[in-house]
N, C-alpha and C positions, 0 to 999 in steps of 0.2 A: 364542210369537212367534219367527219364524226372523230368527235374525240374522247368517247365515252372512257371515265378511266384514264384519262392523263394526267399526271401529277408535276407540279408547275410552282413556280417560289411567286406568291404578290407579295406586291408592295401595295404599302396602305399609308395616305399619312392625311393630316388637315393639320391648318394651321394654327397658332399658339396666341391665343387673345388676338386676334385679326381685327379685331376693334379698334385698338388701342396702337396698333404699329403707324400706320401711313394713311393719308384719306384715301376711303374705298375707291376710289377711280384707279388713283395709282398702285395702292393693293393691287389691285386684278389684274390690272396689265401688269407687272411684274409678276405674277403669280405664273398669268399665262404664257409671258416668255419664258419663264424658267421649266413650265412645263414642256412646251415645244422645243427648247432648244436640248433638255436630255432624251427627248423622244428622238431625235435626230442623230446626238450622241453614240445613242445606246440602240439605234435599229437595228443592228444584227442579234442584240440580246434579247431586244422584247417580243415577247411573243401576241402581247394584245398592250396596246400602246396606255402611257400612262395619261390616264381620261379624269379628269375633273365630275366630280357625280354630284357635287353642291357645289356653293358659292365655294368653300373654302377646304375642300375634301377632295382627295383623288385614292386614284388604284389603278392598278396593269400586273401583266403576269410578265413573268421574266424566267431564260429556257433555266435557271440555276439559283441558287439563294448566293453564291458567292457573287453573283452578275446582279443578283436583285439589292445585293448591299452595298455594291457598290456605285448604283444607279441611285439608294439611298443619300449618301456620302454626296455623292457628288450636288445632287439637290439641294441638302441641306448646306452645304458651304456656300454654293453660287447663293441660295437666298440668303444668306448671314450677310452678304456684301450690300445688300438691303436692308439691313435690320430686318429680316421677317425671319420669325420662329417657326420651324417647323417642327412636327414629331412624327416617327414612322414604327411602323407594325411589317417584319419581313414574315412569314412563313411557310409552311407546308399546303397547298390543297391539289385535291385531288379533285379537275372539272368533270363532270358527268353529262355537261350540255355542248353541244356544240359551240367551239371554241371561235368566237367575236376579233377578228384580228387585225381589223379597223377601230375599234372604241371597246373598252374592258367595262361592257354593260353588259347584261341579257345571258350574264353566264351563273351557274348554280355547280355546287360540288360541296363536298367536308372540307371545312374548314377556312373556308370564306367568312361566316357569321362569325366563328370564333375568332378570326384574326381582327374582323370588325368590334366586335366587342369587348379586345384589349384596347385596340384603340378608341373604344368609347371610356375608360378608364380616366382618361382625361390627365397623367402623370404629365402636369407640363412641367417638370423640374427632368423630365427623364425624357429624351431625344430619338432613342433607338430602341424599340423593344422586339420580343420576337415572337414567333406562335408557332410550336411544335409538340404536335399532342402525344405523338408516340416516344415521346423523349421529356417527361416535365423538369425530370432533376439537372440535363444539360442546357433546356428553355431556362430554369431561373438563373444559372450560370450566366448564359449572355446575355440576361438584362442586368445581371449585376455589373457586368462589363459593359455592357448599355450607358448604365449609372454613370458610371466612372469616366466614358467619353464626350458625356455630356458634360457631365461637372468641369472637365477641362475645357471644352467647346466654350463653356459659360464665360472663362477666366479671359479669354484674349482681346489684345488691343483687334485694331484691325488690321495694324503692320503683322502679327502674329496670325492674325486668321489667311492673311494673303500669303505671306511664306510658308507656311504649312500647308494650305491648300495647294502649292505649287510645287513641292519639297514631295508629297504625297501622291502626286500625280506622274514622280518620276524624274523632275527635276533633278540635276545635284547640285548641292552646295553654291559651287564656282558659275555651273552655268546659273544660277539664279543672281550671285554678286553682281555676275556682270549683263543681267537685265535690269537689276537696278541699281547700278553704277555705285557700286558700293565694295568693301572688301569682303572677303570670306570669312573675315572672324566677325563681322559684324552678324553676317547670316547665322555662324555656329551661336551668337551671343541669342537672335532670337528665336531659335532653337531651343535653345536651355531655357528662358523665359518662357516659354508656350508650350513644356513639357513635351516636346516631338519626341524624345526615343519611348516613354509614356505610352504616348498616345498610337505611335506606331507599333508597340510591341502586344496591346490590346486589340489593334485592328488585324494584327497577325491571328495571334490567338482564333477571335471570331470567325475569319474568314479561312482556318485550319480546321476545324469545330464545322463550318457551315460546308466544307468541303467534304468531308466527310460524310453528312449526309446528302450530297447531292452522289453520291457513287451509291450509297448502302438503297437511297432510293429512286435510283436509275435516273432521275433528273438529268435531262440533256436539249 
């Protein structure tokens, strides 16, 4: 299929001192479930599947950046229940080659290298960055809001990283108390400790911002 001129949100991430997390056997296979299981997730979003291109590196295009952030998101939390660190580069390109929609290899377009090349930047204190060329002043906006979801990401127990991820995914409150046999102020209590209104009200922002350009640049 020719797809010369398509413009497409990837995703880009590798992982965060991969040496030092898990011994490499069990590294990869959790790498690699986590990779398959939001390829699964998120098949009706992705448009060329998230592929592994190193040991510890992936990419895939996704039809939207607010689809691509949130395929982001999602990855990054399932691997935190591993302890493994991830970091991701969401942006803008526009593919020029025929578009790969079995493995997100063998494709060339603007703004692929550059979104590689944030993420060769190596910010492991920063989680979520972005790459949008025709917009730099709203790019450093969302990594400053990048920053700030990280830094929280950083602070959680794991009771706080599981309630949040679950509370985040659509959950409410009540129905989470009572998946884990607990009360509802207990949930509101680790809420407040794990800074969710915070954290939700920046993931709004971003994905308000990343909406935005997914109309201004026909992204569908």
């Amino acid at each position: 299929m020719d797809t010369n001129g398509q413009r497409s949100a990837v995703i880009m991430g590798d992982l965060v001192r991969s040496e030092s997390s898990l011994p490499i056997e069990l590294l990869h296979e959790r790498f690699n479930q986590a990779i398959d299981h939001q390829n699964l997730e998120h098949a009706a979003t992705l448009v060329s599947p998230l592929t592994i291109t190193l040991g510890d590196e992936f990419q895939g295009l996704a039809s939207t950046l607010t689809q691509a952030m949130t395929i982001a998101r999602d990855l990054r939390l399932e691997l935190l229940a591993d302890k493994i660190d991830c970091r991701f580069v969401v942006g803008i390109v526009e593919i020029k080659t025929p578009l790969n929609p079995s493995k997100a290899w063998n494709m060339m377009g603007p703004g692929l290298s550059r979104a590689r090349n944030k993420l060769n930047q190596k910010k492991a204190d920063q989680f979520y960055r972005f790459s949008i060329a025709e917009a730099p002043i709203t790019e450093a906006l969302l990594d400053a809001i990048g920053a700030g979801l990280s830094a929280i990401e950083r602070s959680w127990t794991d009771q706080q990283r599981e309630d949040i991820s679950a509370l985040m995914s659509g959950l409410s409150p009540t129905e989470l108390s009572k998946r884990r046999n607990v009360s509802v102020h207990s949930i509101y209590k680790v809420r407040s400790s794990g800074d969710f209104d915070t954290y939700a009200i920046q993931w709004h922002a971003i994905n308000e911002a990343l909406g935005a350009f997914d109309k201004q640049g026909n992204l569908s």
